[in-house]
CHARMM internal coordinates of N, CA and C (Angstrom, degrees):
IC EDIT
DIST 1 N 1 CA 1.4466
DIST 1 CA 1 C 1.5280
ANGL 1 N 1 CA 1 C 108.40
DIST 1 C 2 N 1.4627
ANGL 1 CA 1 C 2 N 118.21
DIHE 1 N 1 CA 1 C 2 N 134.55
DIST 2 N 2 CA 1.1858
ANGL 1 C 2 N 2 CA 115.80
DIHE 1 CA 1 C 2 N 2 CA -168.64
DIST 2 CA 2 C 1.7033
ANGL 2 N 2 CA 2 C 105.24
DIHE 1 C 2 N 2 CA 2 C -101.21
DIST 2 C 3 N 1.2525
ANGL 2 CA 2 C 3 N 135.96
DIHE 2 N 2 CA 2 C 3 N 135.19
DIST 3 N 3 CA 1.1225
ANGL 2 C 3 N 3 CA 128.18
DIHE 2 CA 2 C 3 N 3 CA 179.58
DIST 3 CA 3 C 2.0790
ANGL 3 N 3 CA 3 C 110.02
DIHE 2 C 3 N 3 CA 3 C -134.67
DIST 3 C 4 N 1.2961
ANGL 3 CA 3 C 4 N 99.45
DIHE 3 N 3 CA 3 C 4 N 129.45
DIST 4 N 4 CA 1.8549
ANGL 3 C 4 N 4 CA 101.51
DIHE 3 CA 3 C 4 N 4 CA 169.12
DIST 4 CA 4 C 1.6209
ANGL 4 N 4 CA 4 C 87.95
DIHE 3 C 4 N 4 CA 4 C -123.49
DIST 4 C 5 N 1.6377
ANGL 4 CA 4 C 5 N 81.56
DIHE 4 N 4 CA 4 C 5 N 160.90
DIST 5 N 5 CA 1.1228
ANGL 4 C 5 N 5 CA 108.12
DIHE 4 CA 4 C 5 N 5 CA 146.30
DIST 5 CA 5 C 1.5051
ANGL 5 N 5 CA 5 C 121.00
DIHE 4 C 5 N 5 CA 5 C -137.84
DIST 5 C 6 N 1.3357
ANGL 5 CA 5 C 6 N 116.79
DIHE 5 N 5 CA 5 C 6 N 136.94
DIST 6 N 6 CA 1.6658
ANGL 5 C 6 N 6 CA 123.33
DIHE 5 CA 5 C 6 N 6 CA -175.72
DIST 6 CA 6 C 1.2860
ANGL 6 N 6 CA 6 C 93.09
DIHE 5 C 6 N 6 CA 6 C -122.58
DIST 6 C 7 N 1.6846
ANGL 6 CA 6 C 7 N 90.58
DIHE 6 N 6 CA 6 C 7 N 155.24
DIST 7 N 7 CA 1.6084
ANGL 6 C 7 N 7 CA 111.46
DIHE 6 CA 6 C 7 N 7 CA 178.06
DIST 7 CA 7 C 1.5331
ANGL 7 N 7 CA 7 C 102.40
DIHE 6 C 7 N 7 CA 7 C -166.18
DIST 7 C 8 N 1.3857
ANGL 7 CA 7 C 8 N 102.21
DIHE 7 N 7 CA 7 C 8 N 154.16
DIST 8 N 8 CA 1.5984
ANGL 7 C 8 N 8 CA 137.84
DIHE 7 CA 7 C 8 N 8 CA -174.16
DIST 8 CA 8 C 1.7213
ANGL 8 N 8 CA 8 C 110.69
DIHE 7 C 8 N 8 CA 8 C -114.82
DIST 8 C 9 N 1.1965
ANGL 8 CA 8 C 9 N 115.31
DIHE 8 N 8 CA 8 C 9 N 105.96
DIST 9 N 9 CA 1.2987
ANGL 8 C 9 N 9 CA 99.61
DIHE 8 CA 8 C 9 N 9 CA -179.94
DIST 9 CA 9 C 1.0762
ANGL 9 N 9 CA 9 C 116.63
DIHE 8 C 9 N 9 CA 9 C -149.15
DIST 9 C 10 N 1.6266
ANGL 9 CA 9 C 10 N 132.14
DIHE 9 N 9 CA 9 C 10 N 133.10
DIST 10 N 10 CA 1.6227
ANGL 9 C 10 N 10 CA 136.98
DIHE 9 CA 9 C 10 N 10 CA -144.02
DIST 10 CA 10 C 1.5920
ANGL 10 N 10 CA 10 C 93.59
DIHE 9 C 10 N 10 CA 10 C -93.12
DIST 10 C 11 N 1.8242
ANGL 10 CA 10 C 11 N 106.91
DIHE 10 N 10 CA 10 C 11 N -56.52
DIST 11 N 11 CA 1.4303
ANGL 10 C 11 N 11 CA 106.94
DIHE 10 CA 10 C 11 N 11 CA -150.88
DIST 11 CA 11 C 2.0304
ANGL 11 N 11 CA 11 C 101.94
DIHE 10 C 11 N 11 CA 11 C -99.34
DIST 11 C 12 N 1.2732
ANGL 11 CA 11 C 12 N 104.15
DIHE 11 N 11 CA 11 C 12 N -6.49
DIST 12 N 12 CA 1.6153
ANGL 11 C 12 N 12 CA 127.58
DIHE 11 CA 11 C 12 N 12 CA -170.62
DIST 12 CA 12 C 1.1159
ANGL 12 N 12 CA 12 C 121.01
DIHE 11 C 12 N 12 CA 12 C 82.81
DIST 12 C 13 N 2.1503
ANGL 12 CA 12 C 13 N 125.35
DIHE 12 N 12 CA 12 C 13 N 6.35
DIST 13 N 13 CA 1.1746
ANGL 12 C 13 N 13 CA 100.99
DIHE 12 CA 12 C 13 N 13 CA 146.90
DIST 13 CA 13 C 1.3660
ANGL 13 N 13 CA 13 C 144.55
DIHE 12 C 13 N 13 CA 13 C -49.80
DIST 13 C 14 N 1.2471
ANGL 13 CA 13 C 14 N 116.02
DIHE 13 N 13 CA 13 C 14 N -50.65
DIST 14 N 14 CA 1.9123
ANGL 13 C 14 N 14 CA 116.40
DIHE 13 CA 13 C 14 N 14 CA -179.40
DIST 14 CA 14 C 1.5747
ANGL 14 N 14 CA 14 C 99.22
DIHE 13 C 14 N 14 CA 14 C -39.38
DIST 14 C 15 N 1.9670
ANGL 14 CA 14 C 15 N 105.25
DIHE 14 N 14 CA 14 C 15 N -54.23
DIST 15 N 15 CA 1.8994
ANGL 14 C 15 N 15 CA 84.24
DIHE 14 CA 14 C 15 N 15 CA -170.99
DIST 15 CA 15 C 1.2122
ANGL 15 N 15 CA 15 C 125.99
DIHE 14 C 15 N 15 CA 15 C -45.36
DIST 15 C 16 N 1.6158
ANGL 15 CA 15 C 16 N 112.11
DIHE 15 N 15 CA 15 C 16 N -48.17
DIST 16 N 16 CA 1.4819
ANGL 15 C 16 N 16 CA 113.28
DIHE 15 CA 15 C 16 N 16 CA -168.79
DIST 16 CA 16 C 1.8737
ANGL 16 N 16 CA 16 C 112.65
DIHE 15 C 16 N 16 CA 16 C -61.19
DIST 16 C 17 N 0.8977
ANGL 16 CA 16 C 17 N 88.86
DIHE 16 N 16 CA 16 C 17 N -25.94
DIST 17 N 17 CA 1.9318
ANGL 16 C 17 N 17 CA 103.42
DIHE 16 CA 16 C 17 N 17 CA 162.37
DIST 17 CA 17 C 1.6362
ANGL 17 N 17 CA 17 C 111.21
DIHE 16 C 17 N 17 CA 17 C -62.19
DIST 17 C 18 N 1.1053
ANGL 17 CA 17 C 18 N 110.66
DIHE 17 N 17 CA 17 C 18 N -67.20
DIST 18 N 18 CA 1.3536
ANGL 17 C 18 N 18 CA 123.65
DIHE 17 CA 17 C 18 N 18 CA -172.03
DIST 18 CA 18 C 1.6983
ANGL 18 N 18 CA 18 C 104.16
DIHE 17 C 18 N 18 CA 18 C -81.72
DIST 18 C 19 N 0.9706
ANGL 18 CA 18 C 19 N 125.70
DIHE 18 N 18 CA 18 C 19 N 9.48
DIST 19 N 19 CA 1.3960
ANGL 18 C 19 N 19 CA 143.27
DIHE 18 CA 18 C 19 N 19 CA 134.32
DIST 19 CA 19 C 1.5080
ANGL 19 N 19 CA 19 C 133.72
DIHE 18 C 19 N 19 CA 19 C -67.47
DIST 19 C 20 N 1.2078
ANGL 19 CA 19 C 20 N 100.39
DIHE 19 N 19 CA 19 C 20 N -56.45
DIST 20 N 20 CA 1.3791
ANGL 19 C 20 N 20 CA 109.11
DIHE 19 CA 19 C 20 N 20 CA -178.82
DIST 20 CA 20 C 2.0789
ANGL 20 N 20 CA 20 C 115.26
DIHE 19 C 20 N 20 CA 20 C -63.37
DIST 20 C 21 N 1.6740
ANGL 20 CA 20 C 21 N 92.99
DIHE 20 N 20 CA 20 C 21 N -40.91
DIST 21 N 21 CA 1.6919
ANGL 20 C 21 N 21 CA 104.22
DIHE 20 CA 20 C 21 N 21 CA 178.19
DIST 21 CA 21 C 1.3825
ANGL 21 N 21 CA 21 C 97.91
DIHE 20 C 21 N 21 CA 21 C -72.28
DIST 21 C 22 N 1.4140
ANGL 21 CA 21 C 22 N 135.68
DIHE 21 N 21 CA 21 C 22 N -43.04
DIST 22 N 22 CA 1.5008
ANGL 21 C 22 N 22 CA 95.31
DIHE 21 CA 21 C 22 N 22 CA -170.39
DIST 22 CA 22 C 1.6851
ANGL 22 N 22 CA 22 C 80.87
DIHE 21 C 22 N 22 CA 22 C -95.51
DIST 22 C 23 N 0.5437
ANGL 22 CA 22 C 23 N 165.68
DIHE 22 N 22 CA 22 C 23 N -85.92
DIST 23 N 23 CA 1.8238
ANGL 22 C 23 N 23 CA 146.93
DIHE 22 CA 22 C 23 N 23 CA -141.88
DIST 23 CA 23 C 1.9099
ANGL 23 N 23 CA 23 C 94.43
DIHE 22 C 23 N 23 CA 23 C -18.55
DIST 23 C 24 N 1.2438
ANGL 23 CA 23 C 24 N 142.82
DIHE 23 N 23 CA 23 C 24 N -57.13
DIST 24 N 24 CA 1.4468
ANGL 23 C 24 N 24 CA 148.94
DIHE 23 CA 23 C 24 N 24 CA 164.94
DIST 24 CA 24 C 1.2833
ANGL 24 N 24 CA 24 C 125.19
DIHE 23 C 24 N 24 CA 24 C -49.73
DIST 24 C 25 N 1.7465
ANGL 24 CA 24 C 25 N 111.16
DIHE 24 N 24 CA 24 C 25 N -12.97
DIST 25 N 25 CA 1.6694
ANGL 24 C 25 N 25 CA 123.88
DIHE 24 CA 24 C 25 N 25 CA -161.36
DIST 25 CA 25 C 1.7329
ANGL 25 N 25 CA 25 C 86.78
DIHE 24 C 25 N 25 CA 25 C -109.91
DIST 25 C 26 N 1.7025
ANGL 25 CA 25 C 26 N 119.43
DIHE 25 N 25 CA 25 C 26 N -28.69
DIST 26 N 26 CA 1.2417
ANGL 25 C 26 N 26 CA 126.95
DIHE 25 CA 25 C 26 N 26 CA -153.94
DIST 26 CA 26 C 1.4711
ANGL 26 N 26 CA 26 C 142.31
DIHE 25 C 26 N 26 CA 26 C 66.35
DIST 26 C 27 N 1.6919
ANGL 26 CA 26 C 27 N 94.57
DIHE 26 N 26 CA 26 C 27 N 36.98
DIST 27 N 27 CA 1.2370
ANGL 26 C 27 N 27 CA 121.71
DIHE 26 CA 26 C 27 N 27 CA -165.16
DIST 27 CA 27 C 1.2709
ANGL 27 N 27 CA 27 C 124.71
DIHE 26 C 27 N 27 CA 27 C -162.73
DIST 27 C 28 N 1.5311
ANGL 27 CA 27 C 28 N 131.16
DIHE 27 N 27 CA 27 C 28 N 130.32
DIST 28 N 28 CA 1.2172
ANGL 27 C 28 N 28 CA 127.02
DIHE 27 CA 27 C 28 N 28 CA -146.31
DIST 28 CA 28 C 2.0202
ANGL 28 N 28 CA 28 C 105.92
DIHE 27 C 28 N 28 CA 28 C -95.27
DIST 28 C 29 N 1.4588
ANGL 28 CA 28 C 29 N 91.15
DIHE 28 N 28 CA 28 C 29 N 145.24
DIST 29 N 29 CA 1.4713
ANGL 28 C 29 N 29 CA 111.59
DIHE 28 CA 28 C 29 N 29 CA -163.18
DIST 29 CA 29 C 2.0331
ANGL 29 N 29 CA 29 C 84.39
DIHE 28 C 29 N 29 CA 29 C -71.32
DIST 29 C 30 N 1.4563
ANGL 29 CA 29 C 30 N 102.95
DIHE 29 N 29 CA 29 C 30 N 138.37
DIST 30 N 30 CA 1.8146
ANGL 29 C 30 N 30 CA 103.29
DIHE 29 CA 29 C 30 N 30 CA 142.66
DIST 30 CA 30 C 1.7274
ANGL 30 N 30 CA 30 C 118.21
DIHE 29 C 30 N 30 CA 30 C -131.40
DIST 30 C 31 N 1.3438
ANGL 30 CA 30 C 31 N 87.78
DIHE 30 N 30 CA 30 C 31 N -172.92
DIST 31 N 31 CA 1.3648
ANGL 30 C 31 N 31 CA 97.82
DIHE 30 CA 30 C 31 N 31 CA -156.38
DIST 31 CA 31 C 1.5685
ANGL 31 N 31 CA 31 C 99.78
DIHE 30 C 31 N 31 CA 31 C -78.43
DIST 31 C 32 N 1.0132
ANGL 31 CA 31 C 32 N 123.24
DIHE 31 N 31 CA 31 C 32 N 153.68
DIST 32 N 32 CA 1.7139
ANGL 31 C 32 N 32 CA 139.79
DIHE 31 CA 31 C 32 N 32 CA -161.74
DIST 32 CA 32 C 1.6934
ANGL 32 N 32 CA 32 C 116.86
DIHE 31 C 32 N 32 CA 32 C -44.28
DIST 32 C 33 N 2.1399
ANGL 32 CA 32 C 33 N 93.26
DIHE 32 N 32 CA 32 C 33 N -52.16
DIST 33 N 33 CA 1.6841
ANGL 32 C 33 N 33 CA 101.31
DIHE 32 CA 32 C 33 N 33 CA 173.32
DIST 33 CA 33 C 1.0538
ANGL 33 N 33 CA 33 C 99.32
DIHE 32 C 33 N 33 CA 33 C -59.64
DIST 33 C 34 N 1.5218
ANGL 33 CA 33 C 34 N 153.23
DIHE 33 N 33 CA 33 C 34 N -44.59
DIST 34 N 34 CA 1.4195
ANGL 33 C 34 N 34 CA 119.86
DIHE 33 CA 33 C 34 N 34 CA -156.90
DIST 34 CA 34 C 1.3186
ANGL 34 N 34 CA 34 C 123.53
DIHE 33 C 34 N 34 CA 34 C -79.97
DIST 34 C 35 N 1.6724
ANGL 34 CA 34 C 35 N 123.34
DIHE 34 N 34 CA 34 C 35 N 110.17
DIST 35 N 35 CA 0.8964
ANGL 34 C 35 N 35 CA 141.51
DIHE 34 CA 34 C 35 N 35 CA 125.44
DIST 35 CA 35 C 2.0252
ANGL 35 N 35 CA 35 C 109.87
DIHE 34 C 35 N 35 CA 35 C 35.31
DIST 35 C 36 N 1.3928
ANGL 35 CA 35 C 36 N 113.52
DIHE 35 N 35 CA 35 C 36 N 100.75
DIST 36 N 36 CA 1.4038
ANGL 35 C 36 N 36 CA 106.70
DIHE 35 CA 35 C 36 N 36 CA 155.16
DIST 36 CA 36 C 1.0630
ANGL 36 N 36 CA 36 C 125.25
DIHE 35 C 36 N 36 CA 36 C -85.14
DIST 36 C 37 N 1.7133
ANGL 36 CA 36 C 37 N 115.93
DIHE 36 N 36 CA 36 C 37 N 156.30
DIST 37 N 37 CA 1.4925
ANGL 36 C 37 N 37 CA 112.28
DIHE 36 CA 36 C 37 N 37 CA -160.77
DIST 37 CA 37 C 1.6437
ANGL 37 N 37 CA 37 C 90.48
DIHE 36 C 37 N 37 CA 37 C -122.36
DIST 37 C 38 N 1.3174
ANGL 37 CA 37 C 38 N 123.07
DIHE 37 N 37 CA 37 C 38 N 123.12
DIST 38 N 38 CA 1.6033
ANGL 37 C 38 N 38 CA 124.66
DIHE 37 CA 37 C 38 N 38 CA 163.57
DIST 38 CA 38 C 1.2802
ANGL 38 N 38 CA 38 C 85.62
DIHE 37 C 38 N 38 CA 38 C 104.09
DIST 38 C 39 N 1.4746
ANGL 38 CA 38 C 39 N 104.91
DIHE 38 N 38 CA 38 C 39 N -163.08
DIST 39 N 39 CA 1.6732
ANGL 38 C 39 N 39 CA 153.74
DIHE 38 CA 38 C 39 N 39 CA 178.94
DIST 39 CA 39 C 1.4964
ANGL 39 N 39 CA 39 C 99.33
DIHE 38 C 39 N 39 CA 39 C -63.91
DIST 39 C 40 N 1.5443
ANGL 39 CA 39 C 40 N 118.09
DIHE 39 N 39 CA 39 C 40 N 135.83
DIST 40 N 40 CA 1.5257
ANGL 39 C 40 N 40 CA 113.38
DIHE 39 CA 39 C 40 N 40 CA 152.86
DIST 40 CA 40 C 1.0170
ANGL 40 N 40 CA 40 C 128.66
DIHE 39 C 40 N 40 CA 40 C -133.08
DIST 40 C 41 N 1.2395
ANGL 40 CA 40 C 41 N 118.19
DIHE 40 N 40 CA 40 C 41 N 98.10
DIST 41 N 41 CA 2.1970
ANGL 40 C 41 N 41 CA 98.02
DIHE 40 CA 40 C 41 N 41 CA -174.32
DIST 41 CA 41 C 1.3131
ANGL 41 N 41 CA 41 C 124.81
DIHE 40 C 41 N 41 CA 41 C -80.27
DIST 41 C 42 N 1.2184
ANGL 41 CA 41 C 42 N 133.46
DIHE 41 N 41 CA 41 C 42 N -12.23
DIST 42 N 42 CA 1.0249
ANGL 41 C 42 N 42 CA 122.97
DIHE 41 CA 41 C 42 N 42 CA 140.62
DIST 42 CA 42 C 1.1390
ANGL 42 N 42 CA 42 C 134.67
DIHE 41 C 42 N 42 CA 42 C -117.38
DIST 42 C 43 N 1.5936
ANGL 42 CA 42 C 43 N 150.84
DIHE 42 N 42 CA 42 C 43 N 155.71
DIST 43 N 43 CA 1.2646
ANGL 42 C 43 N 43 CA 172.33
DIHE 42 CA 42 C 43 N 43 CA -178.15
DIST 43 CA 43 C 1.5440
ANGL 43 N 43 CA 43 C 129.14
DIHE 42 C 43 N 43 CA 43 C -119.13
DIST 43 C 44 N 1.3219
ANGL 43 CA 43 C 44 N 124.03
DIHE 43 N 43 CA 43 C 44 N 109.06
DIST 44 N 44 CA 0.8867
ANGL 43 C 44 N 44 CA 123.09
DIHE 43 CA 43 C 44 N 44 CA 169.47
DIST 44 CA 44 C 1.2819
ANGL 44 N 44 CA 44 C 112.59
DIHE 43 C 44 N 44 CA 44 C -121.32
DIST 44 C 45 N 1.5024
ANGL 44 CA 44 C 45 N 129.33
DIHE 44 N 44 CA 44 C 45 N 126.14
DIST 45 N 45 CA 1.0681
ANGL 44 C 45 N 45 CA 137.67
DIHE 44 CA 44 C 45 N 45 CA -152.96
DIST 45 CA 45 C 1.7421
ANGL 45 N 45 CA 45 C 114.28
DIHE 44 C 45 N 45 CA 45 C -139.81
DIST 45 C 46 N 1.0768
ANGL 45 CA 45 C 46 N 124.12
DIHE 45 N 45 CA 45 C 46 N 139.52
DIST 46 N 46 CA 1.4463
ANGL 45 C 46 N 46 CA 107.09
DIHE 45 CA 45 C 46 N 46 CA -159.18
DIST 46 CA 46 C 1.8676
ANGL 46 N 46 CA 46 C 91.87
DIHE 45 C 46 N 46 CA 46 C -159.49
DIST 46 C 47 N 1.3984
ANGL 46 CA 46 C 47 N 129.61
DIHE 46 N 46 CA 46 C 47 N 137.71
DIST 47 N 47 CA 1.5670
ANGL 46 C 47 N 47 CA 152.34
DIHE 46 CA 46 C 47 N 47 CA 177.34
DIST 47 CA 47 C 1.4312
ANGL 47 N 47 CA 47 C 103.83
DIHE 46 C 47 N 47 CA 47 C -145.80
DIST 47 C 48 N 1.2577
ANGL 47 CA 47 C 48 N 116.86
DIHE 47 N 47 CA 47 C 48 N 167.92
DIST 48 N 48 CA 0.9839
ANGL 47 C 48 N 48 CA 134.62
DIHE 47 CA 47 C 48 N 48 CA 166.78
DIST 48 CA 48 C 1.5786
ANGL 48 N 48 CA 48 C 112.29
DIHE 47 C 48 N 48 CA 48 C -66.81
DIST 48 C 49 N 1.7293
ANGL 48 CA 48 C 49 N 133.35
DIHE 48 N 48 CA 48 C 49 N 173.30
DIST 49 N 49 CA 0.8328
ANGL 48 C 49 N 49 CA 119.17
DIHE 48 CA 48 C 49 N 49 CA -179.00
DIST 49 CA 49 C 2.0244
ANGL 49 N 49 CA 49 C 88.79
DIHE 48 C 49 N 49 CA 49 C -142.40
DIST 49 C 50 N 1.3831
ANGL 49 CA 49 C 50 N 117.27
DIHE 49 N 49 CA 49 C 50 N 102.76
DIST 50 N 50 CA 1.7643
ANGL 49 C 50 N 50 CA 108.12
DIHE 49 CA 49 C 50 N 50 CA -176.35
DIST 50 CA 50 C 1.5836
ANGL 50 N 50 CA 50 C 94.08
DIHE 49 C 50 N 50 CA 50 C -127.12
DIST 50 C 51 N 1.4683
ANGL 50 CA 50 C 51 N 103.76
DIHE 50 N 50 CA 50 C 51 N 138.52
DIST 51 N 51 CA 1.4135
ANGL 50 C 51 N 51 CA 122.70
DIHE 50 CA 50 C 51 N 51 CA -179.92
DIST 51 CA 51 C 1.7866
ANGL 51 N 51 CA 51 C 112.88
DIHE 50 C 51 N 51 CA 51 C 58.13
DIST 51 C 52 N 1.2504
ANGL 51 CA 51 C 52 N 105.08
DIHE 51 N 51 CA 51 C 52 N 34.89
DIST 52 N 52 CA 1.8186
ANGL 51 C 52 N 52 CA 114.20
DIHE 51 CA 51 C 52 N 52 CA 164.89
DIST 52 CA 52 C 1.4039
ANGL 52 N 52 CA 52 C 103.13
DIHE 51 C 52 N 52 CA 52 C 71.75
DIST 52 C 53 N 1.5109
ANGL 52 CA 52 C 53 N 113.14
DIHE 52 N 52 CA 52 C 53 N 26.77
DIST 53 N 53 CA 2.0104
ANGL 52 C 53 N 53 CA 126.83
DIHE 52 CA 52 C 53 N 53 CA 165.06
DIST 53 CA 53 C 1.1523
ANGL 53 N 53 CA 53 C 105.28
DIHE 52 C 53 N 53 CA 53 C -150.15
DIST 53 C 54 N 1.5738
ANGL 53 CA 53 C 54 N 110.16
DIHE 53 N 53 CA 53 C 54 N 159.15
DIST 54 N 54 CA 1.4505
ANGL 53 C 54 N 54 CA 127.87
DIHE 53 CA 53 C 54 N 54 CA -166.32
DIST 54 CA 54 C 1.7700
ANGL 54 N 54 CA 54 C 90.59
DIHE 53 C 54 N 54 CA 54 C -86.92
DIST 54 C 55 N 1.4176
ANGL 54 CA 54 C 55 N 96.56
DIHE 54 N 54 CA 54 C 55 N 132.63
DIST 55 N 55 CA 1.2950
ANGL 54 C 55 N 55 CA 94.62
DIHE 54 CA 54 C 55 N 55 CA 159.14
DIST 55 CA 55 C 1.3718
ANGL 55 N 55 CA 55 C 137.55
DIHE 54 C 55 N 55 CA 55 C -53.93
DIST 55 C 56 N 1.4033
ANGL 55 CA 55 C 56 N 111.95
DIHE 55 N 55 CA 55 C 56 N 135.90
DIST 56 N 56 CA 1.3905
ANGL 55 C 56 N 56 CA 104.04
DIHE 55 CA 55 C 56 N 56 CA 172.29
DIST 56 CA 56 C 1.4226
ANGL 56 N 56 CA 56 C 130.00
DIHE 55 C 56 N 56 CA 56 C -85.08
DIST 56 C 57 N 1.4505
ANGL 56 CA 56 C 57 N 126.48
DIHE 56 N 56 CA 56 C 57 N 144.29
DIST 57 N 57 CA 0.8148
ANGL 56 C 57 N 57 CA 150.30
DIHE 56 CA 56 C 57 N 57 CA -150.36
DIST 57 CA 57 C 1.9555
ANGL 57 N 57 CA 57 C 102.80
DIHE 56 C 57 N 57 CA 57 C -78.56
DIST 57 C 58 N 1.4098
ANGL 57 CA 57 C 58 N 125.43
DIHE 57 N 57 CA 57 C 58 N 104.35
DIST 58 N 58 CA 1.3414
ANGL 57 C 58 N 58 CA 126.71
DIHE 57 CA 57 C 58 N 58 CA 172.16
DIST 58 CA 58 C 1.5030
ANGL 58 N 58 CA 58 C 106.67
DIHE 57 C 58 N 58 CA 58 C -109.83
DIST 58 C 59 N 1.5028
ANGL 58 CA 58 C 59 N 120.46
DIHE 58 N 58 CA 58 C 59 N 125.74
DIST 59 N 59 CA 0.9303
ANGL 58 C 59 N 59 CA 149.87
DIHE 58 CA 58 C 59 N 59 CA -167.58
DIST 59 CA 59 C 1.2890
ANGL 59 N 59 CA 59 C 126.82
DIHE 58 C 59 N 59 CA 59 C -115.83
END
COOR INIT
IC SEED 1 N 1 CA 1 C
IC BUILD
């Protein structure tokens, strides 16, 4: 079973979040732009949420 987790994060809460799940999945969280490679069945995905929308992503 293939599992990521990606995350977007302004202030570095979400990472330490999206840290902790794959640190538990046994596999390290990246950051949102990078690109998955293959098949994924699961996703865990995590941004901030300001003014009742996910932040957008500046690159």
């Amino acid at each position: 079973m293939n599992i990521e987790v990606r995350y977007y994060s302004k202030s570095g809460n979400t990472k330490k979040i999206a840290d902790a799940i794959a640190k538990q999945a046994g596999i390290s969280a990246k950051p949102i732009h990078e690109p998955m490679q293959g098949k994924v069945d699961i996703l865990f995905l995590g941004t901030g949420i300001y003014a009742f929308d996910i932040v957008p992503v500046t690159i």
